[in-house]
Structures are given as C-alpha cells and as structure tokens.
C-alpha beads as a LAMMPS data file, in Angstrom:
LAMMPS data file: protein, C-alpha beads

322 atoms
321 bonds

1 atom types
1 bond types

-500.0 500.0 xlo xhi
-500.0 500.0 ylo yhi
-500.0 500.0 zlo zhi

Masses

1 110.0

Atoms # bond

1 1 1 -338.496 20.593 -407.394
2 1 1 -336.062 18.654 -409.791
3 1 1 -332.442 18.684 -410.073
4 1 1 -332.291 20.856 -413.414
5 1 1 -335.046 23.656 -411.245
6 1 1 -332.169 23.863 -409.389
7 1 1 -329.554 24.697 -411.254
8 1 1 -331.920 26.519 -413.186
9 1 1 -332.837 28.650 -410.362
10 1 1 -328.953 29.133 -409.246
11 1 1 -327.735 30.304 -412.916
12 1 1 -330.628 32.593 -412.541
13 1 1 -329.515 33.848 -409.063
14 1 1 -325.724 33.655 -410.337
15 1 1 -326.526 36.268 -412.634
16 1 1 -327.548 38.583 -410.429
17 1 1 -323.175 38.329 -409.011
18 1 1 -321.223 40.544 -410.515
19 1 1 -318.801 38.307 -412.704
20 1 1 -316.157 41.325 -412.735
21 1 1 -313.962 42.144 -409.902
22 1 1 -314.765 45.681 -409.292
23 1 1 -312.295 48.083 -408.725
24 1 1 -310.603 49.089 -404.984
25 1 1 -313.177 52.169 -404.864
26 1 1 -315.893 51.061 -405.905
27 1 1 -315.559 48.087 -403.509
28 1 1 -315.272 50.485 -400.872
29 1 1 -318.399 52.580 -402.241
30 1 1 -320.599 49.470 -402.158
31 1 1 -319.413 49.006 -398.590
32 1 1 -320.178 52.201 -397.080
33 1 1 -323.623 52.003 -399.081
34 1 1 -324.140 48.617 -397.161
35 1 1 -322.850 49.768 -394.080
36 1 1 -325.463 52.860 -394.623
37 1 1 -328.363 50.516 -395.300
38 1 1 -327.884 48.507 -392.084
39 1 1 -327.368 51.789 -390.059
40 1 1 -330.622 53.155 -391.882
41 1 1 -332.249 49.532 -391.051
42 1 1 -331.286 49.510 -386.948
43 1 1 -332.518 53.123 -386.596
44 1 1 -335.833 51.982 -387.955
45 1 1 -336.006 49.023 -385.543
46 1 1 -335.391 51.146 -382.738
47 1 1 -338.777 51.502 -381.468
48 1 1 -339.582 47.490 -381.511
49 1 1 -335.821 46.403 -380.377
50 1 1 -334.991 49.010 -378.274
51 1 1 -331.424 48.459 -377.279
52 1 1 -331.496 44.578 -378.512
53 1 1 -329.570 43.454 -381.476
54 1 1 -327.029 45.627 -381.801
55 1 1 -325.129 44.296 -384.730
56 1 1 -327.668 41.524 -386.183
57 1 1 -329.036 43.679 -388.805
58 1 1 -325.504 44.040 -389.949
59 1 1 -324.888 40.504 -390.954
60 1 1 -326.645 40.110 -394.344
61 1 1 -325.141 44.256 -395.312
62 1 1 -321.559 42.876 -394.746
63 1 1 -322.273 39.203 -397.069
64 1 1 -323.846 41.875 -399.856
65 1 1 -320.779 43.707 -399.400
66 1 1 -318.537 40.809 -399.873
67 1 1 -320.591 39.200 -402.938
68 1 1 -321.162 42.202 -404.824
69 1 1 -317.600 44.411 -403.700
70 1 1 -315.044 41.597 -403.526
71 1 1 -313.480 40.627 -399.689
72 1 1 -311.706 43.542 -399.307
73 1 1 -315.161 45.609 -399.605
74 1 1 -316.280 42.830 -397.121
75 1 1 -314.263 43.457 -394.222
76 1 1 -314.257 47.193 -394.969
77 1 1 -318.236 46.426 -394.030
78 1 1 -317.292 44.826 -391.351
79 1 1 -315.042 47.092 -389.991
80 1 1 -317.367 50.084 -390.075
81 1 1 -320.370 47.895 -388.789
82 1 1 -318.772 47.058 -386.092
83 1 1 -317.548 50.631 -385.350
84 1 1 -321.163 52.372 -385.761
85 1 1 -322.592 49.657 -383.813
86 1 1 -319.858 50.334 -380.891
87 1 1 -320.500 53.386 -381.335
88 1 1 -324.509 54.094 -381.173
89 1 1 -325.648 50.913 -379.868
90 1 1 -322.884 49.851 -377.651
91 1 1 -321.750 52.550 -375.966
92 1 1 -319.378 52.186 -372.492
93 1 1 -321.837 51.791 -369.605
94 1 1 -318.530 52.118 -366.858
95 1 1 -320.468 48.249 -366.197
96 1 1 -317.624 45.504 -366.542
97 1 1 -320.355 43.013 -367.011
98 1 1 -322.145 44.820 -369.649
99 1 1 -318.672 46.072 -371.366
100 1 1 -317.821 42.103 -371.602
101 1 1 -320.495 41.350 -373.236
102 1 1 -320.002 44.277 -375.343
103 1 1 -316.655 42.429 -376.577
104 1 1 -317.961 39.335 -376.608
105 1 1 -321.113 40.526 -379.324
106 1 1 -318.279 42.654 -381.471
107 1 1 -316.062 39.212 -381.401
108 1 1 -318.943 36.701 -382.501
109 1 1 -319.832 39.388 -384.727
110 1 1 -316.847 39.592 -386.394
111 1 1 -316.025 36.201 -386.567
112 1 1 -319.320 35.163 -388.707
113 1 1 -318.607 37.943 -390.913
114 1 1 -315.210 36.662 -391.476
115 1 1 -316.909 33.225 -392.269
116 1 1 -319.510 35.151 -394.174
117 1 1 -316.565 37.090 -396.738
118 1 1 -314.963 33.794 -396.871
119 1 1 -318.003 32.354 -398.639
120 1 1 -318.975 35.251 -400.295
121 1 1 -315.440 34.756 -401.904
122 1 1 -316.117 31.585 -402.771
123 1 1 -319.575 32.542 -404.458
124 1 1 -317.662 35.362 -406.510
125 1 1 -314.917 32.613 -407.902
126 1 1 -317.914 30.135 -408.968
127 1 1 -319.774 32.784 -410.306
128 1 1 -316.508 33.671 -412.339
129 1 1 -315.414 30.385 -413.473
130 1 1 -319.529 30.256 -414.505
131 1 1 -319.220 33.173 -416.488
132 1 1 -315.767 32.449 -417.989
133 1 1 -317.150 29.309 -419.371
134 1 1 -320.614 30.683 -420.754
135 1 1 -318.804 33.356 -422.553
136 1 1 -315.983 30.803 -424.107
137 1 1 -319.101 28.486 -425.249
138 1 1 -320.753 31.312 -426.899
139 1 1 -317.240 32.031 -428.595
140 1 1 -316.904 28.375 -429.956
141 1 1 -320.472 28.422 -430.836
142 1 1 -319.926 31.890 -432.676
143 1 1 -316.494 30.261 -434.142
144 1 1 -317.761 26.592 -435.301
145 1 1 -321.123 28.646 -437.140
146 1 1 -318.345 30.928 -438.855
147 1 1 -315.919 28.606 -439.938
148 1 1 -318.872 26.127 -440.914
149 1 1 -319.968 29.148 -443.169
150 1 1 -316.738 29.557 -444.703
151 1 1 -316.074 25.654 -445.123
152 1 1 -319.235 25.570 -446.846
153 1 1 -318.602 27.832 -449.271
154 1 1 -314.783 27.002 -449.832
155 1 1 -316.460 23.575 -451.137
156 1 1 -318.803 25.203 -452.866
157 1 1 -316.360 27.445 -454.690
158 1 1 -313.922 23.999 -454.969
159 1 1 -317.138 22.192 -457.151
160 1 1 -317.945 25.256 -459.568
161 1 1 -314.542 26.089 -460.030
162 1 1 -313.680 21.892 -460.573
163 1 1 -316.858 21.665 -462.657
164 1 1 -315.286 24.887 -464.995
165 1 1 -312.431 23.583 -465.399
166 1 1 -312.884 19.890 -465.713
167 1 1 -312.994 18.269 -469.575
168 1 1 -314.752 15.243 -468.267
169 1 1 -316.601 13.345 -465.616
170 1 1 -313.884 11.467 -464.571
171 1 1 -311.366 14.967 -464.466
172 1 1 -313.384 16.512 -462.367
173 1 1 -313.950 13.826 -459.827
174 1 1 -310.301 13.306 -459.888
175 1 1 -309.631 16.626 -459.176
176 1 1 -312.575 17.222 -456.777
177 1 1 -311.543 14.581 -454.506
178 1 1 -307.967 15.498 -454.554
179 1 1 -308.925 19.277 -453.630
180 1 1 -311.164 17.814 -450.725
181 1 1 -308.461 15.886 -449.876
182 1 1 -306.184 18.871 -449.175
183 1 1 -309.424 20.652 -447.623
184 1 1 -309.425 18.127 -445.220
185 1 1 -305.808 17.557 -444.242
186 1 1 -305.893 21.135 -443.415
187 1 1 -308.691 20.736 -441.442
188 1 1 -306.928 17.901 -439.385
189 1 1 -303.780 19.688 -438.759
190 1 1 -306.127 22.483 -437.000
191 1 1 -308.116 20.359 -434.751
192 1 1 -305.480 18.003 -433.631
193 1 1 -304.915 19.701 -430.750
194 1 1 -307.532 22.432 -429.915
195 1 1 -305.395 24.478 -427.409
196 1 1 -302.303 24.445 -430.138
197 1 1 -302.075 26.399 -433.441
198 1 1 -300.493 24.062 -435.906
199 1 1 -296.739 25.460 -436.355
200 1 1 -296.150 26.632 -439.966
201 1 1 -293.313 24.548 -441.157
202 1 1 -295.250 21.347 -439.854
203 1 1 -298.329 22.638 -441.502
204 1 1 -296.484 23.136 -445.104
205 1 1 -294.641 19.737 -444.951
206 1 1 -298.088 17.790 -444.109
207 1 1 -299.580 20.162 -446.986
208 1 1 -297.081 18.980 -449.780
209 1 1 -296.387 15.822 -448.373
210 1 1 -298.380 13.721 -450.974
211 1 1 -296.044 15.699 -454.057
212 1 1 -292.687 14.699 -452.691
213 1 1 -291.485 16.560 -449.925
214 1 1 -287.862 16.368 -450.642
215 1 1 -288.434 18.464 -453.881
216 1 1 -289.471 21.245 -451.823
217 1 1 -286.964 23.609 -449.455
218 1 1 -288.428 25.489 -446.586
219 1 1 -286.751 28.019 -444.738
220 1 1 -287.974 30.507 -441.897
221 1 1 -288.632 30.896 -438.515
222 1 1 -290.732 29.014 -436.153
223 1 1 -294.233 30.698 -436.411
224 1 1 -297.722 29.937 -435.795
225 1 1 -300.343 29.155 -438.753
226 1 1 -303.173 31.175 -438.369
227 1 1 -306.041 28.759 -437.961
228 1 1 -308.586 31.488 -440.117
229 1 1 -306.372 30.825 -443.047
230 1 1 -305.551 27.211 -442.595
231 1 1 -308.191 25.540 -445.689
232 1 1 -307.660 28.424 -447.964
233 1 1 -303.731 28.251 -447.277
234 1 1 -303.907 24.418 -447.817
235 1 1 -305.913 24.590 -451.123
236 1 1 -303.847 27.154 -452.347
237 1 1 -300.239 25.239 -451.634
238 1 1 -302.471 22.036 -452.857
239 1 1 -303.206 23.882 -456.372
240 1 1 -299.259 25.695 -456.735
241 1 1 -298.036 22.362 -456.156
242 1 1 -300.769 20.540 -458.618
243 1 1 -299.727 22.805 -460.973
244 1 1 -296.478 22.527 -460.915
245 1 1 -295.987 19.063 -460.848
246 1 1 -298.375 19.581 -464.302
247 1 1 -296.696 22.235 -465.780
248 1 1 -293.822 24.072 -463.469
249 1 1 -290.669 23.207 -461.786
250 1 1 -291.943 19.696 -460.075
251 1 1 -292.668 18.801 -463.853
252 1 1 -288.741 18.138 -464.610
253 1 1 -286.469 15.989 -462.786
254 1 1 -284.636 18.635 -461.219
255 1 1 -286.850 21.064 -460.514
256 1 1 -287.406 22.525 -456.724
257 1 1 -289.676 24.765 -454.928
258 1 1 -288.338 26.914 -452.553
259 1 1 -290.656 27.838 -449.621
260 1 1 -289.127 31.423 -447.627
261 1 1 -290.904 33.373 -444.909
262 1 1 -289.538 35.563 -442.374
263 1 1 -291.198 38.054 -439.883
264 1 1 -292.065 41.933 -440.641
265 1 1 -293.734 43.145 -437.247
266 1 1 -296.957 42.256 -436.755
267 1 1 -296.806 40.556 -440.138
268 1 1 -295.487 37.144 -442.095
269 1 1 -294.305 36.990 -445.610
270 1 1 -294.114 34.133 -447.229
271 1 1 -292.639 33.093 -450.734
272 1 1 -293.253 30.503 -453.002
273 1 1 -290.802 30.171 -455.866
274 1 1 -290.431 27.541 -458.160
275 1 1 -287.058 26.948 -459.446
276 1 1 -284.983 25.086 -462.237
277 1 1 -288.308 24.359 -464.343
278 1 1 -289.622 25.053 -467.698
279 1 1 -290.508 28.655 -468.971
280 1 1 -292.967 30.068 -467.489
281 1 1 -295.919 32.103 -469.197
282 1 1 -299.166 33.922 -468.290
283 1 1 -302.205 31.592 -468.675
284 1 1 -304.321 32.461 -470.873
285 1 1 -307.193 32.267 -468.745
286 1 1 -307.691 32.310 -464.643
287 1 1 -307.323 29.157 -462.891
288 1 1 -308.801 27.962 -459.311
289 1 1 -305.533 29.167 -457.884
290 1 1 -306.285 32.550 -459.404
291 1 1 -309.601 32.479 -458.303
292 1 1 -309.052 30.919 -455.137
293 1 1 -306.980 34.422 -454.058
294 1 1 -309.769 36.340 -454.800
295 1 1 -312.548 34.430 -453.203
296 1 1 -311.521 32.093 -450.644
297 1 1 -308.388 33.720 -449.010
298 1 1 -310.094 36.489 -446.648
299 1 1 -308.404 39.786 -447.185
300 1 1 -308.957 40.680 -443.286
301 1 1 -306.913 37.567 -442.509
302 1 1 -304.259 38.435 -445.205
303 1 1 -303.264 39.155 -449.183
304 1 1 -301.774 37.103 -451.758
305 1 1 -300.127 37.441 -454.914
306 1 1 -299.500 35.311 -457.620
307 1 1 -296.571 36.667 -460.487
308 1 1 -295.816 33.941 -463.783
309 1 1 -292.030 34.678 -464.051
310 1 1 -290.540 33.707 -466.812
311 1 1 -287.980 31.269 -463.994
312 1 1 -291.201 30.458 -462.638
313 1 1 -294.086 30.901 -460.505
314 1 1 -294.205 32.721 -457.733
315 1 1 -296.464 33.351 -454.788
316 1 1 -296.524 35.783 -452.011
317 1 1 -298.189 35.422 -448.879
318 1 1 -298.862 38.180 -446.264
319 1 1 -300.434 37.121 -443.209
320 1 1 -300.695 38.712 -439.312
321 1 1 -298.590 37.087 -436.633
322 1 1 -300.724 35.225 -434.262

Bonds

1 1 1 2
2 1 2 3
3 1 3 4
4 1 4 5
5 1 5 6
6 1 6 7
7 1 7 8
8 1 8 9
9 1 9 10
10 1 10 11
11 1 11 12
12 1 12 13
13 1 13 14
14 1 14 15
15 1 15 16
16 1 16 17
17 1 17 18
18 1 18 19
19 1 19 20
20 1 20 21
21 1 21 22
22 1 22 23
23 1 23 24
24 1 24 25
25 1 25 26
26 1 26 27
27 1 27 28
28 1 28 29
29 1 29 30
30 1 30 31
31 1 31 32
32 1 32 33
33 1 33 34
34 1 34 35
35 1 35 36
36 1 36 37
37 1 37 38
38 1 38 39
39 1 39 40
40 1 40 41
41 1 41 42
42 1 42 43
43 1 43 44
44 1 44 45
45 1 45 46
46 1 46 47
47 1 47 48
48 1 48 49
49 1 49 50
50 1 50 51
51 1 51 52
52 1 52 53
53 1 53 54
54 1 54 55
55 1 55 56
56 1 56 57
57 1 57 58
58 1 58 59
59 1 59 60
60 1 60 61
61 1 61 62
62 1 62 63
63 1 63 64
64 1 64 65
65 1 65 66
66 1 66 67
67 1 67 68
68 1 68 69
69 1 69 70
70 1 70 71
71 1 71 72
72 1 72 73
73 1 73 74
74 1 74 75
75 1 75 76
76 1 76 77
77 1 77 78
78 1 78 79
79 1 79 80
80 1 80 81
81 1 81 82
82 1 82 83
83 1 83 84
84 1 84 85
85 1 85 86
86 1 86 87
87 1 87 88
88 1 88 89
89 1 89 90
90 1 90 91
91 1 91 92
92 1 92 93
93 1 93 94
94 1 94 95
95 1 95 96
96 1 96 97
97 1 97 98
98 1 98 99
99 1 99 100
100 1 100 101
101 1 101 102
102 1 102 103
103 1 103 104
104 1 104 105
105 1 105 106
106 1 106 107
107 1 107 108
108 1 108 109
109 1 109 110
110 1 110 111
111 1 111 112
112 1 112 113
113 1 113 114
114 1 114 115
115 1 115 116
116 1 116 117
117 1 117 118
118 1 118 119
119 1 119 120
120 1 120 121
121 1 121 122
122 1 122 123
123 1 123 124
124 1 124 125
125 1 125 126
126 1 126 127
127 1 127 128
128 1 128 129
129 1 129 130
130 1 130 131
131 1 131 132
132 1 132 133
133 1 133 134
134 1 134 135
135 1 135 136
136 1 136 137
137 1 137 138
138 1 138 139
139 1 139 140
140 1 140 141
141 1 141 142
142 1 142 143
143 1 143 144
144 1 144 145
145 1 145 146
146 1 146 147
147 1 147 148
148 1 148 149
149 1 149 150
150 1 150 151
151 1 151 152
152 1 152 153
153 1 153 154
154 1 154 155
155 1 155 156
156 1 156 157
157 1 157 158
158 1 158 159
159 1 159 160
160 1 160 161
161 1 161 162
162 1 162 163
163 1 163 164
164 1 164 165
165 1 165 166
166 1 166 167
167 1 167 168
168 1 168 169
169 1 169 170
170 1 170 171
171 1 171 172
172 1 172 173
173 1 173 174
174 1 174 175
175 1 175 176
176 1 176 177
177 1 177 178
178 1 178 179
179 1 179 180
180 1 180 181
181 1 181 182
182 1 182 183
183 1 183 184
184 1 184 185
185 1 185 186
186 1 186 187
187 1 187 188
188 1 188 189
189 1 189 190
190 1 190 191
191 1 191 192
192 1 192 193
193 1 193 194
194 1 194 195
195 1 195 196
196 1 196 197
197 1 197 198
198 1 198 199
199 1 199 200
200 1 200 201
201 1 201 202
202 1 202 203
203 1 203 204
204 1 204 205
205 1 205 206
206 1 206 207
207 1 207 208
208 1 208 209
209 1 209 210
210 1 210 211
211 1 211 212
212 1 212 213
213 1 213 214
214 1 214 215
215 1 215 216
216 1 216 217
217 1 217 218
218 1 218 219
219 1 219 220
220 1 220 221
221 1 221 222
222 1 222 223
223 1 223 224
224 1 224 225
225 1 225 226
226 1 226 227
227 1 227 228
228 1 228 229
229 1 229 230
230 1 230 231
231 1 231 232
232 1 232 233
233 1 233 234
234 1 234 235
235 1 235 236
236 1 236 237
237 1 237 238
238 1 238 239
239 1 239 240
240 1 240 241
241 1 241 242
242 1 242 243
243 1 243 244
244 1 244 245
245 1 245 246
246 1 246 247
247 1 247 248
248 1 248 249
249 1 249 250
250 1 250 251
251 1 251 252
252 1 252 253
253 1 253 254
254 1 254 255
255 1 255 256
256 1 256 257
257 1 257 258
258 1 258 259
259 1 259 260
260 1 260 261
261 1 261 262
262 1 262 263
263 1 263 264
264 1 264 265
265 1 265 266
266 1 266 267
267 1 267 268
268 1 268 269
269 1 269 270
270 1 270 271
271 1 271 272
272 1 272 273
273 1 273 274
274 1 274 275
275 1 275 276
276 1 276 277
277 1 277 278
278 1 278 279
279 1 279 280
280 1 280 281
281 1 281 282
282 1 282 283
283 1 283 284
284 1 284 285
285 1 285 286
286 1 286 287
287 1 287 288
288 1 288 289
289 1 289 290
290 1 290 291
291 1 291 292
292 1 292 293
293 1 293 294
294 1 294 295
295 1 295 296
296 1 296 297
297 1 297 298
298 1 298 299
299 1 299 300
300 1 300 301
301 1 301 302
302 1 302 303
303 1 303 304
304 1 304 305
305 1 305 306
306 1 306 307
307 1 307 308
308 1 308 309
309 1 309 310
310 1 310 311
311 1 311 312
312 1 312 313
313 1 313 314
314 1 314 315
315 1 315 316
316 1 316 317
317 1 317 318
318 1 318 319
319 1 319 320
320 1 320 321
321 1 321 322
C-alpha cells in the first residue's frame, strides 16, 4: 500500500471525527453511553473471563469517549469506568494482597486512559485543522469560479459597450485597452496581499493615478474596499474620470474633483463631484458609465447613482462596511 492509500485511507477515517467540539452535555452523554457499552461488554464476558480483566474492556470505551466527546467527556469515561469496575468487578476482599492489586489495576488503568485522552485530543485538533482547511479550499474554489464569472462578463460587457461606442478601429482599441487597463489595476490592488482588503483611499489614489492625482481631493475615513466591488468600482472611477478629463471639470485648467465618503452604520457613502468645470448637461444618449451602473455594479454589493448637474457631475456610491 502506497503513500497516497494512506492518506487516502486516514481522510476517510478522519471523517468519521467529529470536526465540531460538542457541547459540555452532550460530551457527557457520549460518555455515559461509552461507559454503558463497556459495562454491557464485561457482563457479556463474564462467563469466559470470570473475574479476569476487570477494566480492559474499558480502554477502547474511554478513547471513543475522548475522540468523539472532547477530553472532558474522556475522563468523565474514565472516571465512571473506573468506579463501576471498583465497584462490580473489584470489590474489597478484607485481602491486603488482593486490595493492592486492586489499586495497582485502577492506577495503570487510569494512567493509559490519561495517555489515551491525551491523544484522542490530539486526533480531534488534526481532525479540526483538516476540516478547517477543506472547508476554506472549497470557499476559494467557490470564490475564484464566482469572481472568474463576473470578470468574464465585466470584459465582456467592457468590448460590446467599447465596440458601441467606438467611431473607429483605432477608438475602440484605444479605449478597450485603457478600460482593461483599469480592470486590471483593480485587480492588482485586491490580490496584493490576500489576507488584506485594499484600504479605500489607497485604492482611489492608485485608481486615478494615471489622470493626475493632484487634481483630485479625497476626504473620509479610513475604510476597507470591499473586494466584490473592486473591478466594477475601478471601471466606474476609470470612466468618471475619462470623461471628465474629455468633457467635465479635469477638461479646464482649474477644474477639481472632489472625492467625500463618510460612514452611515453598516453602510459607506461615497461622493463624486466634479467642480469648477464647464456646464454640465444630460447626454443625449447612455454611456458605459451609465450602463456600467446597471450591469456590472451588483446591487447586493451596493447602488449607485449618477446626477448631470448643471456644476457638474456627480456620483453617489452606497456600499456595506466590510
């Protein structure tokens, strides 16, 4: 039998461990059942044994116990093993000899148990660190296949939309690439460190970075990006900014944007507000950053709105606090 039989055959077995701590009585429940079984066990024996192994049958009751009730349902096992064997099967015989050796069975008895529970404990904290890790694979798996579902279709979205809106060939591989671009800088900020969420003024200042960031003003709190939103967020901020270095405040040489959030709960706002540009007006047809609000920013995640003031443009974000 190979190495991976093995293992194979010990995930198999692990399963079969409880990978829960059970609670204080139901520990003891599982004792007294064990404690029961053995009893049941050395009253069966009785005719072959006779008085012989008093507390052997025990052993294997009290290591169930421990495994499958947690330590403290292992020395309860122990405790009233030892007492039932005293009890029936080592009873005072007024012999010193035979009382010794009474003490001396109930003291090597309860010392292998001991040893016994300590293992046992050791079993139940593999068996938990097993089953920790199996069910935070099967959450990465279920994550990566979800988020490769929505990537997928963000760039998707990102060519049709492009393709729409594009006059030429060479438009809309300008403005595909620069859309990817922002796709993937988002991307990067959430998998630089996998244990971290990206905080949100970092992630905005990355996000605008290529359109000057000392035309833009951000002011808020410190407060985590949520990682569910973190494309759709970027390709949004990508397209305000696009647009108004085309057409808004970033257009003029003193135009701003002024980037707000502040905490409400269990929520975020955020505000986008473009200030000291041209008048502002109502396009007469939906753009990708339209669009992109409707399709590609998940409404379980979060809402956005999008208002053409007359000062300017204006965005507002809603998101839940992570």
């Amino acid at each position: 039998m190979g190495a991976r039989d093995t293992r194979t055959r010990l995930r198999r077995l692990a399963r079969w461990v409880p990978s829960r701590r059970p609670t204080f009585w139901k520990g003891q429940a599982v004792a007294v059942i064990c404690v029961a079984a053995g009893a049941c066990l050395r009253f069966l024996l009785a005719p072959l044994v006779h008085e012989h192994i008093p507390v052997v049958v025990f052993y294997p009751f009290v290591l169930v116990a421990s495994v499958w009730g947690g330590s403290l349902a292992g020395l309860s096992a122990l405790v009233l093993s030892a007492a039932v064997a005293d009890y029936l099967w080592l009873a005072p015989t007024g012999s010193f000899a035979v009382d010794v050796a009474s003490a001396i069975t109930l003291t090597a008895f309860a010392v292998v148990c001991l040893f016994g529970i300590f293992v046992a404990r050791l079993l139940r904290a593999l068996v938990e660190v097993h089953a920790e890790g199996e069910e935070r694979a099967i959450l990465l798996a279920h994550e990566m296949k979800h988020r490769a579902g929505n990537l997928l279709g963000v760039v998707m979205a990102i060519s049709v939309q492009t393709a729409r809106g594009a006059a030429s060939v060479a438009e809309h591989q300008a403005l595909f690439t620069a859309r990817l671009t922002a796709l993937a800088r988002a991307q990067q900020l959430a998998s630089d460190e996998s244990d971290a969420v990206p905080e949100l003024r970092e992630f905005l200042r990355q996000v605008v970075e290529p359109f000057g960031s000392d035309r833009f003003v951000m002011d808020g709190p410190a407060v985590a990006t949520p990682v569910q939103l973190g494309p759709s967020f970027a390709l949004l901020l990508h397209e305000l900014s696009t647009n108004a270095v085309k057409y808004g405040a970033l257009s003029g040489p003193k135009g701003t944007v002024a980037i707000k959030w502040e905490t409400r709960e269990k929520f975020v706002r955020l505000d986008w507000r473009e200030i000291d540009g041209p008048p502002v007006a109502p396009p007469a047809r939906s753009g990708f950053g339209s669009r992109l609000l409707k399709t590609a920013f998940p409404s379980e995640y979060g809402q956005a709105t999008l208002t053409f003031d007359p000062d300017g443009v204006r965005c507002t974000v809603y998101f839940a606090r992570l």
